[in-house]
Structures are given as structure tokens and as C-alpha cells.
C-alpha positions in Angstrom: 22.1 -16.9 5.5 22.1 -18.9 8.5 18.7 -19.3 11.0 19.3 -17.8 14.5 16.7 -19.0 17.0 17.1 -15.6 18.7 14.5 -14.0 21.5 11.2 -12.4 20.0 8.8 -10.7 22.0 5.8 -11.3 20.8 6.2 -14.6 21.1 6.2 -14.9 25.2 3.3 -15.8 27.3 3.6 -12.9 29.8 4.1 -10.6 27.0 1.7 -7.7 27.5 -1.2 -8.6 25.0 -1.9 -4.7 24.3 1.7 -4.6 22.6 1.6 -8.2 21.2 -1.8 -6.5 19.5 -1.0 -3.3 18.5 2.3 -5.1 16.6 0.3 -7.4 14.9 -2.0 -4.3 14.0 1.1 -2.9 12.4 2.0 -5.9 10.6 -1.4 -6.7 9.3 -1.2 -2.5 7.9 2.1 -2.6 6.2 0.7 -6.3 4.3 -2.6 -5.3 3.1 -0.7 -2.0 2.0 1.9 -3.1 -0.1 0.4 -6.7 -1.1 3.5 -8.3 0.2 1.9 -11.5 -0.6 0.6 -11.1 -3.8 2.8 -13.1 -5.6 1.3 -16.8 -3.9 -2.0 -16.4 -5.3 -1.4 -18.6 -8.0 0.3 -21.3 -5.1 -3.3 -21.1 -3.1 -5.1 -21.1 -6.2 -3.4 -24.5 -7.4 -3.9 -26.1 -3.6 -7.3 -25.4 -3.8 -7.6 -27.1 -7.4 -5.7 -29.9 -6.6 -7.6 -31.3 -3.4 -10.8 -29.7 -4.2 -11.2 -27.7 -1.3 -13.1 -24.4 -1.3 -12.0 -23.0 1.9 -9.0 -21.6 3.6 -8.1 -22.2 7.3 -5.5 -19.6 8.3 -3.0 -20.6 11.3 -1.3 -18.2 13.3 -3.1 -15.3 12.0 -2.4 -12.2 14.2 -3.8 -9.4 12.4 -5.2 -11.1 10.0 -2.9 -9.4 7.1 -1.9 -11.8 5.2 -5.6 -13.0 3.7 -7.7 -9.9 4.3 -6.9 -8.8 0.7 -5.5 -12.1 -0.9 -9.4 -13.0 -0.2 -11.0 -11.4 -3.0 -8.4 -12.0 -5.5 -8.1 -15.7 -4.9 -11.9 -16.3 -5.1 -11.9 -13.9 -8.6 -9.0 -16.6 -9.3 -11.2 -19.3 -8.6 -14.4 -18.7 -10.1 -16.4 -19.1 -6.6 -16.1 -17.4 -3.0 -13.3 -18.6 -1.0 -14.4 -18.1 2.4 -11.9 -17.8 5.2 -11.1 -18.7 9.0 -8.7 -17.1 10.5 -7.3 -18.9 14.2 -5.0 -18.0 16.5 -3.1 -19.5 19.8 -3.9 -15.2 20.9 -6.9 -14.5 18.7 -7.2 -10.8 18.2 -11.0 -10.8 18.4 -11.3 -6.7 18.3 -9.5 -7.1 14.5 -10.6 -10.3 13.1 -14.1 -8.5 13.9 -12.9 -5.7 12.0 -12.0 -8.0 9.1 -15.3 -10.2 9.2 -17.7 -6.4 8.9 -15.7 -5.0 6.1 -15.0 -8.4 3.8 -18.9 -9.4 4.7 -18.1 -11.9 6.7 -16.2 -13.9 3.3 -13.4 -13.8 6.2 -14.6 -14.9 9.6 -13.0 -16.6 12.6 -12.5 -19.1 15.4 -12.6 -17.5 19.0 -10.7 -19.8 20.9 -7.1 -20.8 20.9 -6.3 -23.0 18.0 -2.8 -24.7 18.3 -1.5 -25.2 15.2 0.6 -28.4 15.8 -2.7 -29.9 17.0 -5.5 -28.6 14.5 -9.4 -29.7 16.0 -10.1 -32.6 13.6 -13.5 -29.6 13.2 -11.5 -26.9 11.3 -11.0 -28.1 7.6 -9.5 -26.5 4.2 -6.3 -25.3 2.6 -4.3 -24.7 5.8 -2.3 -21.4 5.6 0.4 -19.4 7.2 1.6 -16.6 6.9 4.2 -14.3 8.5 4.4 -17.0 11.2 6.3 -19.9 10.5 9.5 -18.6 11.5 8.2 -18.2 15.0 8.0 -22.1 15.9 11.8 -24.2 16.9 12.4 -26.9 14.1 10.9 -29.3 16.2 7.5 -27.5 16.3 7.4 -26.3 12.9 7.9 -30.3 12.5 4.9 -30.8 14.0 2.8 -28.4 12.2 3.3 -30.1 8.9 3.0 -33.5 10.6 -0.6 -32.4 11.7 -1.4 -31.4 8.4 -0.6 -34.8 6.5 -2.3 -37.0 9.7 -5.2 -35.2 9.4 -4.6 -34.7 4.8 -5.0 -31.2 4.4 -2.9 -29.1 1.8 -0.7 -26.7 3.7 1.2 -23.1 2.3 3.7 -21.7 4.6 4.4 -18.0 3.1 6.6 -15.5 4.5 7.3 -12.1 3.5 11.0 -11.8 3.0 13.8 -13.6 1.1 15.7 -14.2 4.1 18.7 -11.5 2.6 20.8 -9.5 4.5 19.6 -6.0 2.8 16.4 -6.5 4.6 18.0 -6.6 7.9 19.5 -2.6 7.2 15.6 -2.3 5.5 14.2 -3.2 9.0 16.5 -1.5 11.0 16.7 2.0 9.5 12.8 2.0 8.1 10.7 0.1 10.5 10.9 3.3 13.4 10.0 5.8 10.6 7.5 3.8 9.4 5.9 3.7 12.8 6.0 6.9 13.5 4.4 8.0 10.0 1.4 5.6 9.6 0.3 5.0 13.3 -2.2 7.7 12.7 -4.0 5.9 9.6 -4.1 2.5 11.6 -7.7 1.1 12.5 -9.2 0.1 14.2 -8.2 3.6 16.2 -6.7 2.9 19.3 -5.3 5.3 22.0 -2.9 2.4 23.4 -1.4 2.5 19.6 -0.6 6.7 20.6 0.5 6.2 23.9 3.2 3.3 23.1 4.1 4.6 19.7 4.5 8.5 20.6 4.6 9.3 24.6 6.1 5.6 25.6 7.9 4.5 22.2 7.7 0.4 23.2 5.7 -0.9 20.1 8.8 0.7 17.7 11.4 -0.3 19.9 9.4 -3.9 20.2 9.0 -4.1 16.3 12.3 -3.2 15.6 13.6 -5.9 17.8 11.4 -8.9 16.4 11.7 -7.0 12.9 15.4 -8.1 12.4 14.9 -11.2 14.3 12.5 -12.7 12.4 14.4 -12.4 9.0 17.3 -13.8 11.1 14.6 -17.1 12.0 13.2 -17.5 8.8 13.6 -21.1 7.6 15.1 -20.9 3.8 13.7 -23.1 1.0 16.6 -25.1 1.6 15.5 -26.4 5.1 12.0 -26.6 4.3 12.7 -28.7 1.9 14.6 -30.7 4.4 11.3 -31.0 6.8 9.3 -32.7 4.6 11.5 -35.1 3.7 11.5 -36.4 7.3 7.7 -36.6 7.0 5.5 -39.5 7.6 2.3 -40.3 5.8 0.8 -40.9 2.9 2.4 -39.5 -0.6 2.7 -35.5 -0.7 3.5 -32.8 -3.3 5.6 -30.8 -1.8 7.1 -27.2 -3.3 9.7 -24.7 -2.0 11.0 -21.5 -3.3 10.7 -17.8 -3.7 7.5 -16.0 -5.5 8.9 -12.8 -6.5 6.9 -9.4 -6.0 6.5 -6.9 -8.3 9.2 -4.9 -5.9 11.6 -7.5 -6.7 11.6 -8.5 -3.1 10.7 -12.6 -2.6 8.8 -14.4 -1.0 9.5 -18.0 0.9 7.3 -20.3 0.4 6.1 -24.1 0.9 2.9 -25.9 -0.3 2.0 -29.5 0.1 -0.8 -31.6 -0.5 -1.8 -34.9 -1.1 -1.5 -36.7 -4.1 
């Protein structure tokens, strides 16, 4: 399949941040639930081992889905808690705090805006994203992986699709439904998530929109692959594929880190 650079929503400025939240609350839900990313543990866990980091610095983290339950089982994998910051250009302080009180704080985060083509020299580990990466132009998502071998820090791009066109009819026949089922079970509670999901249906309609366009943006293996070959540095491992899920949906991933 092709990449489309179409129009998302959640990805402009003036974007209204109580929809931009409440759709990365949804996202963060549906992850954790069905342990979309389950399949890259072993990925992070051979990062980690190979540059003998012992923290992960999450980029672009929305919600916070993608690591609040990868957390636990990466640092059983380990041996040793795996802290990890989650960063945001938008941070959604009201979740991550969510996140920090019920994982202990073994998952905190930063409060300002954290660019990630231009990391703070400050902010160090295994540099994650997830869910994310196809929200960047090819010339920005350039950039992110050229910050991360300026400044030598291992980098996993993950996202939750295959990049198939059955996942298109998936997203556009089961995403409203979804919505309109689990909005209730959703915390933290909020009565902005009721109003725009049941009275005013934006966040479905908004979802369902970005839904389809993301799998349409998603860079495949292929291109990826392509990326860090244009790279300047010093010598990188670089790997790209799919991690299968126990669902038999895939996952596209690329990790890199120094040799």
C-alpha cells in the first residue's frame, strides 16, 4: 500500500485540545486493552541490552498507551525496573498523572513540550515511539532519527497496524461502535468525553477520520528502511519489519542503535 500524507486532526495547532485529549484517551484505552504492542517487548528488551541503558524515554506519547502496560513486562524481561518518561509536543498532564499514581511513579513524565526532532541533550535512554510516527512528513520523521544518532541513543518506532487494506473497513465500520460502547469505562472520568461522544458525536466522527488516515500515512518497513540509509553518523544497527500479535494482526516496527 502506498503512504497518503492526508489531513489529520489531531495533529493541528488550533485543534481544540479537549478533543485532541479525549482521542488520545481513547487510543491510550483500546492499547492497554488489547496489548496491541505486545509483540515488541523482545525489540525493547534487546535495545536496552545492547547499549546498556536502563531507561526508556517515550516521544510523542499522547495518552501514554503504548508503555503503561509494556512497563512491567519489559522490566520482568529485564531483571531490574525500567523506569519510564513519557514527553509530548501537547503533554496530557491530567493522564500521564494518572499513569505515574497507578504504575507508582515506575512511569513518570516531562511537563513541558519536548520536540522530538530536537530532544534536550537532558532527556536520555532507549528513545521510543509509538502510535506516532506516521504523524511527521518524511522530512521530519528524517529528523527524528537524525537526532537520535547525533545525540547516540537507540530508537524503536512501533506502530500498531500492518499498513493492510482490511484495517481500513476494520476502522471504518468498528471504530464508531467502539466509541459508543466503551466511553463509559474510560478514566480518568470526564464529562467532555459524554458530551462529544453522545450529545455532540465530534470525538467518533474525529477518530474515525484520523483512524483511516493514519493506516493510510503509516511508513511500511520498506521506506523505513529507506530512511536510515540516508543517515549520517556513526555505525548503526538498524531493523525493520512486522512483530506479529497473538491476533495475527502486525506490527511495524524499527529499532536502531549504536554499534
Amino acid at each position: 500500500m502506498k503512504r497518503y500524507h492526508l489531513f489529520e486532526w489531531e495533529d493541528q495547532p488550533w485543534f481544540p485540545d479537549v478533543l485532541r485529549r479525549n482521542m488520545t484517551d481513547y487510543l491510550r484505552f483500546m492499547i492497554t486493552k488489547l496489548g496491541i504492542y505486545d509483540p515488541v517487548i523482545p525489540l525493547i528488551k534487546e535495545m536496552l541490552e545492547k547499549t546498556g541503558q536502563r531507561e526508556i524515554l517515550d516521544l510523542c506519547s499522547g495518552a501514554g498507551g503504548g508503555l503503561e502496560t509494556l512497563q512491567p513486562k519489559i522490566s520482568a524481561e529485564m531483571g531490574f525496573e525500567v523506569p519510564v518518561t513519557l514527553t509530548d509536543k501537547f503533554p496530557n498532564l491530567e493522564a500521564w498523572q494518572q499513569i505515574e499514581t497507578e504504575s507508582k511513579n515506575a512511569i513518570s513524565f516531562e511537563a513541558k513540550s519536548v520536540d522530538a526532532t530536537n530532544v534536550p541533550e537532558n532527556l536520555t535512554g532507549v528513545r521510543t515511539l509509538f502510535s506516532s510516527f506516521h504523524h511527521f512528513t518524511p522530512e521530519q520523521a528524517q529528523a527524528i532519527l537524525q537526532d537520535a544518532v547525533n545525540k547516540k541513543q537507540a530508537i524503536g518506532i512501533f506502530e500498531g497496524s500492518g499498513k493492510q487494506y482490511h484495517e481500513l473497513l476494520f476502522a471504518g465500520l468498528l471504530f464508531p461502535a467502539l466509541m459508543f460502547g466503551i466511553t463509559p469505562f474510560i478514566r480518568p472520568f470526564k464529562l467532555s468525553r459524554l458530551f462529544f461522544t453522545y450529545l455532540i458525536p465530534a470525538i467518533p466522527a474525529f477518530t474515525l477520520w484520523d483512524g483511516v488516515v493514519s493506516v493510510l500515512r503509516m511508513y511500511s518497513p520498506k521506506m523505513l528502511s529507506e530512511m536510515t540509509q540516508k543517515l549520517e553518523g556513526p555505525p548503526y544497527v538498524w531493523k525493520t519489519g512486522y512483530a506479529k500479535h497473538k491476533s495475527g494482526n502486525k506490527v511495524i516496527y524499527l529499532i536502531g542503535y549504536p554499534v
